[in-house]
C-alpha positions in Angstrom: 216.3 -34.6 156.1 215.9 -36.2 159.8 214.8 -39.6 157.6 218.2 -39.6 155.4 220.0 -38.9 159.0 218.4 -41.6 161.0 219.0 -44.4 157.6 222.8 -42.8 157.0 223.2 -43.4 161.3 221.5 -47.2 161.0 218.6 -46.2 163.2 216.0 -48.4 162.9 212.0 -46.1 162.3 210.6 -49.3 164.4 212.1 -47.9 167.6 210.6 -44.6 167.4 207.7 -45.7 166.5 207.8 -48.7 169.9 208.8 -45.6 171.9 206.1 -43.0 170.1 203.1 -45.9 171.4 204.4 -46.4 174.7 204.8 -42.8 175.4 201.3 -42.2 173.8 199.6 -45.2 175.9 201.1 -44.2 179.3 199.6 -40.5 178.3 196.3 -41.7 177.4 196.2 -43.8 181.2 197.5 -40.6 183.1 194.7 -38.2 181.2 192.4 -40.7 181.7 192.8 -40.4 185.6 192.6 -37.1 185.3 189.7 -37.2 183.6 188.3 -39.7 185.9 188.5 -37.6 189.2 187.7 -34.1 188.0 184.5 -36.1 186.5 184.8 -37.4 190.1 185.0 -34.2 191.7 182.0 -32.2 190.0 180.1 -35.4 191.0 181.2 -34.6 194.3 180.0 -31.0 194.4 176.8 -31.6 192.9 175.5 -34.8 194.7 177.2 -33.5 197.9 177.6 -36.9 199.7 180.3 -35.7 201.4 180.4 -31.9 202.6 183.2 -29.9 204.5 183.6 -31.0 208.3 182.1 -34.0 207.9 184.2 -36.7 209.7 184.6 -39.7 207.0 185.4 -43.3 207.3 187.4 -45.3 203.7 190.1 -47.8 203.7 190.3 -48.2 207.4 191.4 -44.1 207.9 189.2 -41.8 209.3 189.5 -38.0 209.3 187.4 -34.8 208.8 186.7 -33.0 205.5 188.9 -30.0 204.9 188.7 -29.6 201.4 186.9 -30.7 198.0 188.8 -29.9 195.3 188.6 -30.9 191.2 191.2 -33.4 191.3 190.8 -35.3 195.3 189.4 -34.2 198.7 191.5 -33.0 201.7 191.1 -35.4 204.7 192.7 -34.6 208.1 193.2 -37.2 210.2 193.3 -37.4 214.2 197.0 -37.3 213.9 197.2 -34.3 212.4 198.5 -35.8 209.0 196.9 -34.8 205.9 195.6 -37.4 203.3 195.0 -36.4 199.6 192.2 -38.8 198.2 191.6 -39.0 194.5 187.8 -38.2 193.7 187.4 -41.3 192.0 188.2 -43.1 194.9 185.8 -41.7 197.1 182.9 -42.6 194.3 184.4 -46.1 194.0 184.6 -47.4 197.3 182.5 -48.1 200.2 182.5 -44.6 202.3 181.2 -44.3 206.1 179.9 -40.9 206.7 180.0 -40.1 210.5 178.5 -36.6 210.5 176.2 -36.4 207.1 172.5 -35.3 207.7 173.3 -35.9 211.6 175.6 -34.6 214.0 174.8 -37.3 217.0 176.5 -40.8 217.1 175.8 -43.5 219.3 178.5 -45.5 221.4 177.9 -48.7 223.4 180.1 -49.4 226.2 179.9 -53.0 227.7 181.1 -53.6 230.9 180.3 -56.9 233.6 179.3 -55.7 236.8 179.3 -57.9 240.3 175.9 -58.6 241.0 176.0 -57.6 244.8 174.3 -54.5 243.6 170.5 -54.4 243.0 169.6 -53.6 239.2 168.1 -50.1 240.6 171.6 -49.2 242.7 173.2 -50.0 239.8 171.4 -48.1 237.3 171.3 -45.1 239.8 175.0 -45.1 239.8 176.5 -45.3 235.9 173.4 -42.6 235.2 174.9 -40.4 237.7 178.3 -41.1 235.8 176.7 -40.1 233.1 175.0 -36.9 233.8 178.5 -35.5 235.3 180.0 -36.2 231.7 180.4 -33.0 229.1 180.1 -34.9 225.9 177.2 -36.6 226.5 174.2 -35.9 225.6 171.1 -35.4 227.3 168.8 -36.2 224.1 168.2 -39.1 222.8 168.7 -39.9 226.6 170.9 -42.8 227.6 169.9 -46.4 228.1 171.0 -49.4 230.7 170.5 -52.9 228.7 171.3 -55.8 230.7 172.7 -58.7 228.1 172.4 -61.2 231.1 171.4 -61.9 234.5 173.3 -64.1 236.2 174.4 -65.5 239.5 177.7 -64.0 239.4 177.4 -60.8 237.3 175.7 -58.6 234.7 176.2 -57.8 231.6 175.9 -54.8 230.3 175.9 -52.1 227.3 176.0 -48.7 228.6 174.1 -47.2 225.5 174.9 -43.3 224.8 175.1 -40.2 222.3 177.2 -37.8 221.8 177.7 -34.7 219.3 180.0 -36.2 216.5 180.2 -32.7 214.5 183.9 -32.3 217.0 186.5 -34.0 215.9 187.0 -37.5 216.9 184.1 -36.3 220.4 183.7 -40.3 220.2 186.6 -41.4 221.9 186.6 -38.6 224.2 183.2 -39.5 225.2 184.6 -43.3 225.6 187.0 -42.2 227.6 185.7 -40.4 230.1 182.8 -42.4 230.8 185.0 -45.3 231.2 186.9 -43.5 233.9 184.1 -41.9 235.5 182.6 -45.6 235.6 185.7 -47.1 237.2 185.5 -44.4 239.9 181.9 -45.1 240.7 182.1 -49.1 240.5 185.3 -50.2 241.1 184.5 -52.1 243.7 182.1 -54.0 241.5 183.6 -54.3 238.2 184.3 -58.2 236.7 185.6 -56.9 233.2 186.6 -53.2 232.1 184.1 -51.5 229.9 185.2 -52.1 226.5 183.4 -50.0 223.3 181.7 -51.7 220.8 
């Protein structure tokens, strides 16, 4: 009955069937995705490279973990805005993990010190910057490399850890050693201290 309608209207069969293929084609793509990142998401689970609070790095935006679901995982950015990544994503592309297995990090502050301070007044100084800082920590202890010696200045990387299972601790940490460095040198300082 719908034939004899469609032929009596001059319908041509040809365009449902165009229509029928396309609509089964862009079906097959969308399930397919959907297959993809639940597949995804039990990988997830199982293998567990990524686990709640763990403060993640992909595609230049970094947030913590908030939620692994079937379909994509719940990142919360620094800003407070919440980013829904597809499962398949995060097995697809290159992932840094700041907090997995470890909660310390390691920061490296450079700054170029006037050399009318001796090496030892020097040292003495941003380590007693250091010990009045909160986010620091004590273990692995910090370290004083000089880059170079030289008639003007030194150069230096202010090496240091911190606890990296708070939320974004790394540039607090930056921050307040860089003040509490510009209070103790300023006198001294050639170029700001600058992270790495």
């Amino acid at each position: 009955m719908v034939l004899f309608i469609l032929n009596f209207s001059d319908i041509p069969l040809t365009t449902f069937a165009i229509i029928g293929t396309t609509l089964a084609v862009g079906i097959g793509f969308g399930t397919q995705n959907i297959i993809q990142n639940f597949a995804s998401g039990l990988i997830l689970l199982i293998e567990r490279p990524i686990q709640l609070e763990d403060i993640i790095e992909i595609n230049n935006l970094k947030g913590k973990v908030i939620k692994i679901g079937t379909r994509c995982t719940h990142v919360l950015t620094e800003e407070n805005m919440l980013i829904l990544i597809p499962n398949g994503e995060l097995l697809q592309k290159i992932i840094i993990n700041h907090t997995h297995d470890n909660n310390i990090a390691k920061a490296i502050l450079n700054i170029k010190i006037s050399n009318t301070l001796t090496i030892e007044e020097l040292d003495n100084k941003i380590l007693e910057s250091i010990k009045k800082q909160k986010n620091i920590l004590r273990n692995p202890s910090p370290q004083i490399l000089y880059k170079n010696i030289n008639k003007l200045y030194y150069d230096i990387n202010v090496v240091f850890y911190f606890s990296s299972n708070q939320f974004y601790r790394n540039e607090n940490a930056i921050n307040d050693l860089n003040r509490a460095l510009k209070n103790a040198l300023e006198d001294y300082y050639i170029a700001y201290a600058t992270p790495f």
